[in-house]
C-alpha positions as CSV (number, residue, x, y, z in Angstrom):
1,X,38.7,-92.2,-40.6
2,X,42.3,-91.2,-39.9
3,X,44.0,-90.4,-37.0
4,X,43.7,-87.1,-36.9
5,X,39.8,-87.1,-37.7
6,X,39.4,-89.7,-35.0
7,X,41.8,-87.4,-32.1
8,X,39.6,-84.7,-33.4
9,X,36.3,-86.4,-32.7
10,X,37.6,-87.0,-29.3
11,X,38.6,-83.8,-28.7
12,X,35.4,-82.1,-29.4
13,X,33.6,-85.3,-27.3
14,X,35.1,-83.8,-24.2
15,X,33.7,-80.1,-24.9
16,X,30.5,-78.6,-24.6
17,X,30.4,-75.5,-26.2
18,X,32.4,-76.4,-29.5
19,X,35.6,-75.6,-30.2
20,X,37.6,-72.8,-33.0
21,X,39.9,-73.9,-35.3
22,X,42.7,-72.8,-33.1
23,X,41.6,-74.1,-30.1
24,X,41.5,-77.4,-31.9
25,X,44.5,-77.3,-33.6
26,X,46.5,-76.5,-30.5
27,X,44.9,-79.5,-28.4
28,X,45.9,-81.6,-31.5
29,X,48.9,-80.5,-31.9
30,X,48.6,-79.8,-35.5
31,X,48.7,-76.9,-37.6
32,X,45.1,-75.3,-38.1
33,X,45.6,-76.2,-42.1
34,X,46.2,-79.6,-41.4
35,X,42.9,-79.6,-38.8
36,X,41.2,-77.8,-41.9
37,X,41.2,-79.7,-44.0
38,X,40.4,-83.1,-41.5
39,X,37.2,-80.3,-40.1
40,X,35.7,-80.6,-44.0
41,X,36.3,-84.2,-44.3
42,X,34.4,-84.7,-40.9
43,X,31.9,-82.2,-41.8
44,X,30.9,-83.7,-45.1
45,X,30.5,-86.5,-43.3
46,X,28.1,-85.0,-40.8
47,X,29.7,-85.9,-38.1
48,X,30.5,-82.4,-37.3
49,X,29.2,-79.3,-37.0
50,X,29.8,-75.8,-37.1
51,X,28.3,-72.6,-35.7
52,X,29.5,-69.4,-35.0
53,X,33.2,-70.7,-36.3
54,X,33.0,-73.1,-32.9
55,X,33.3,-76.9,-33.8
56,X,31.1,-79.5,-32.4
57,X,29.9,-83.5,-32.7
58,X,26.7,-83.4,-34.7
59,X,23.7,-84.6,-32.6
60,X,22.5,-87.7,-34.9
């Protein structure tokens, strides 16, 4: 994984309830296309999931 995938996985470690694109983005500092596209590279790789458009670690 990247950088930004791996800040990414740590940022949604430390919530709960998941976390919107924006809400990501801003705690990344990135822009929400750049945290797009990194979302669909994590998702494909189930690491990720998504309900709701909230962002969460999968539970495998």
């Amino acid at each position: 994984m990247g950088k930004l995938e791996n800040l990414i996985v740590s940022t949604l470690g430390s919530s709960d309830e998941g976390l919107t694109l924006a809400e990501i983005a801003e705690k990344v500092g990135q822009s929400e296309k750049k945290v797009y596209q990194a979302l669909r590279k994590l998702f494909k790789k189930n690491i990720i999931d998504s309900e709701n458009r909230r962002y969460k670690l999968s539970n495998q």
